[in-house]
C-alpha positions, 0 to 999 in steps of 0.5 A, a space after each residue: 401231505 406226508 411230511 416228517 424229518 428227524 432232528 439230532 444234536 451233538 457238540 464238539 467239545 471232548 469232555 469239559 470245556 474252558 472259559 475262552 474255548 470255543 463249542 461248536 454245536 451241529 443239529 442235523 435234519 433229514 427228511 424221512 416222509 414222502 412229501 418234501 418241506 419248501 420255503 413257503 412250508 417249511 421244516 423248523 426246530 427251536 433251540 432255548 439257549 437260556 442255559 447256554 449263554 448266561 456261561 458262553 456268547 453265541 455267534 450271532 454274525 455267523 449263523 447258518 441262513 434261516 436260522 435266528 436268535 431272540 435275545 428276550 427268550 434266549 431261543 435260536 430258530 431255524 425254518 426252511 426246505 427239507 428234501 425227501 431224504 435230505 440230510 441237512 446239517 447246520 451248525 453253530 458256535 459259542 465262546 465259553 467266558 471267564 469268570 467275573 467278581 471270583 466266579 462264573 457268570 452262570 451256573 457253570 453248564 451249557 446244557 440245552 435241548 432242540 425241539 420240533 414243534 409240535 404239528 411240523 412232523 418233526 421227531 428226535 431221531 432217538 431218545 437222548 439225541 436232541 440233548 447235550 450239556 457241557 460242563 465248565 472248567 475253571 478255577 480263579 487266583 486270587 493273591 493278598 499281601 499282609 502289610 501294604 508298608 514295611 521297613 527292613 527286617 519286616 517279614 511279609 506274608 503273601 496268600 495265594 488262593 486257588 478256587 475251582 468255580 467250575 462243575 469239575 474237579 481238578 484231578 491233579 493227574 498229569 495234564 489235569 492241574 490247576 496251576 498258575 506263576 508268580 514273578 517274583 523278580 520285583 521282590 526278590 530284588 528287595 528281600 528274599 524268600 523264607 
């Protein structure tokens, strides 16, 4: 048999992306040999989620049929038919969580690779086309106060820390801020900003 397809892969996100957004990743095969792969002799790939999902949770009800998700190894497998020059694509999806205790709960990138295995006939379609990484952006506040009693004409001070925990800078040009609100209507009923 003279079985081969090509492998590719992208994501939606446009630049970095947020705790809560949600990445849509799609891997496309397309049979290139002269032999067709059928259910009993199938086309396949493998994909180590280990450095997505310490930073993101993979939608796991949602995936396209033949494909699987082991929890031990962090890897997500797909087997099944491939015409001859059919382009197949199959896509799925991870929400990107918050930080948690003041910081990621990963190393703040969702990088990973899809592989063929070896003997399947299967090839990346092009150097670099089978990788991608998306970076977090995030930043925690974390707010303190000086005296947790006062008596009047104490002057109290709050502190207001801005932490980026992401892999991204924040540029502070236009819409690219940190930024965050602070209700002071329960103070400023009992004493005023200095």
């Amino acid at each position: 048999k003279l079985q081969a397809y090509t492998v590719q892969k992208s994501s939606d996100a446009q630049g970095p992306v947020t705790p809560g957004a949600t990445v849509t990743y799609r891997v496309e095969l397309t049979g290139t040999g002269q032999d067709q792969y059928t259910d009993a002799d199938p086309a396949t790939f493998e994909d180590d989620l280990s450095d997505v999902v310490d930073d993101a949770t993979l939608d796991v009800a949602n995936l396209p049929p033949g494909m699987s998700y082991d929890e031990t190894t962090r890897k997500l497998t797909w087997s099944g038919a491939l015409g001859v020059n059919q382009t197949l694509p199959l896509e799925y999806t991870v929400t990107v969580k918050g930080p948690v205790d003041g910081k990621l709960p990963g190393n703040g990138s969702l990088k990973n690779v899809v592989v063929a295995p070896d003997g399947s006939g299967g090839d990346c379609i092009a150097p670099n086309a089978c990788s991608v990484t998306d970076d977090v952006k995030a930043y925690t506040v974390n707010k303190s106060v000086d005296k947790t009693s006062v008596y009047p004409g104490d002057k109290v001070a709050y502190t207001v820390q801005v932490t980026n925990v992401g892999q991204v800078d924040y540029t502070g040009q236009g819409q690219d801020v940190a930024k965050f609100e602070d209700d002071l209507s329960e103070i400023l009923d009992d004493g005023f900003v200095v």
